[in-house]
N, C-alpha and C positions, 0 to 999 in steps of 0.2 A: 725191757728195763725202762723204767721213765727217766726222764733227762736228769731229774733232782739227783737222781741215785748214781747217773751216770755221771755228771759232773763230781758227785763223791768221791766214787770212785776210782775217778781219773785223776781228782786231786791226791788222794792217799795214795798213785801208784809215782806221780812225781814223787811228793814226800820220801817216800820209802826211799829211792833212786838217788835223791838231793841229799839226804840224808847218810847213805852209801858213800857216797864222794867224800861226806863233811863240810859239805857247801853251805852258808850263811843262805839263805834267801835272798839277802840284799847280793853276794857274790854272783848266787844264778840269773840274778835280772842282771846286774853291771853285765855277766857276760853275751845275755841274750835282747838287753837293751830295751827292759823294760822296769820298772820298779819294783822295790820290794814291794809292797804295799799288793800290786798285781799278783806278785806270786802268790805271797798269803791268800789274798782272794782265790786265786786259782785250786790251792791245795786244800781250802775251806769249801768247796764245793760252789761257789760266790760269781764265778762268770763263765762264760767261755769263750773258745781262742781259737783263732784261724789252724788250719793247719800246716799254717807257713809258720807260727809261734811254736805249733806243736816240733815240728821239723826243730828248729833253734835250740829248743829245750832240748832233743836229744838228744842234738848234736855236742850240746855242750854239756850232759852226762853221759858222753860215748856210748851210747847204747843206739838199737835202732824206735823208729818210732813207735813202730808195733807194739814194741815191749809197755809204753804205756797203755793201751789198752786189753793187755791182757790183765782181763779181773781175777779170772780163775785159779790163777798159780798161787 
């Protein structure tokens, strides 16, 4: 998979999961302590992120990390 696609992705599987909860963008950065603006980028396919952010983000959609990158499901 090339990263372009990868970061696609991984942003559509956050989306989905943020989405699931009902989270604002701006809610999931306030609780992961980074800005909205980041998430969008992130869910846009637009950056990438340590796996300590990855970690964060999970954490604060109770899920485990893994689950975002499963593309397959």
């Amino acid at each position: 998979m090339l990263e372009d696609e990868f970061l696609k992705e991984f942003g559509f599987k956050l989306k989905l999961y943020r989405l699931k909860r009902n989270y604002t963008q701006a809610q999931l950065g306030e609780m992961v302590d980074i800005s909205e603006h980041r998430i969008s980028q992130i869910e846009n396919g637009k950056c990438n992120l340590t796996l300590k952010t990855v970690n964060k983000i999970a954490n604060a959609l109770d899920i485990s990390s893994a689950k975002l990158f499963m593309f397959d499901e």
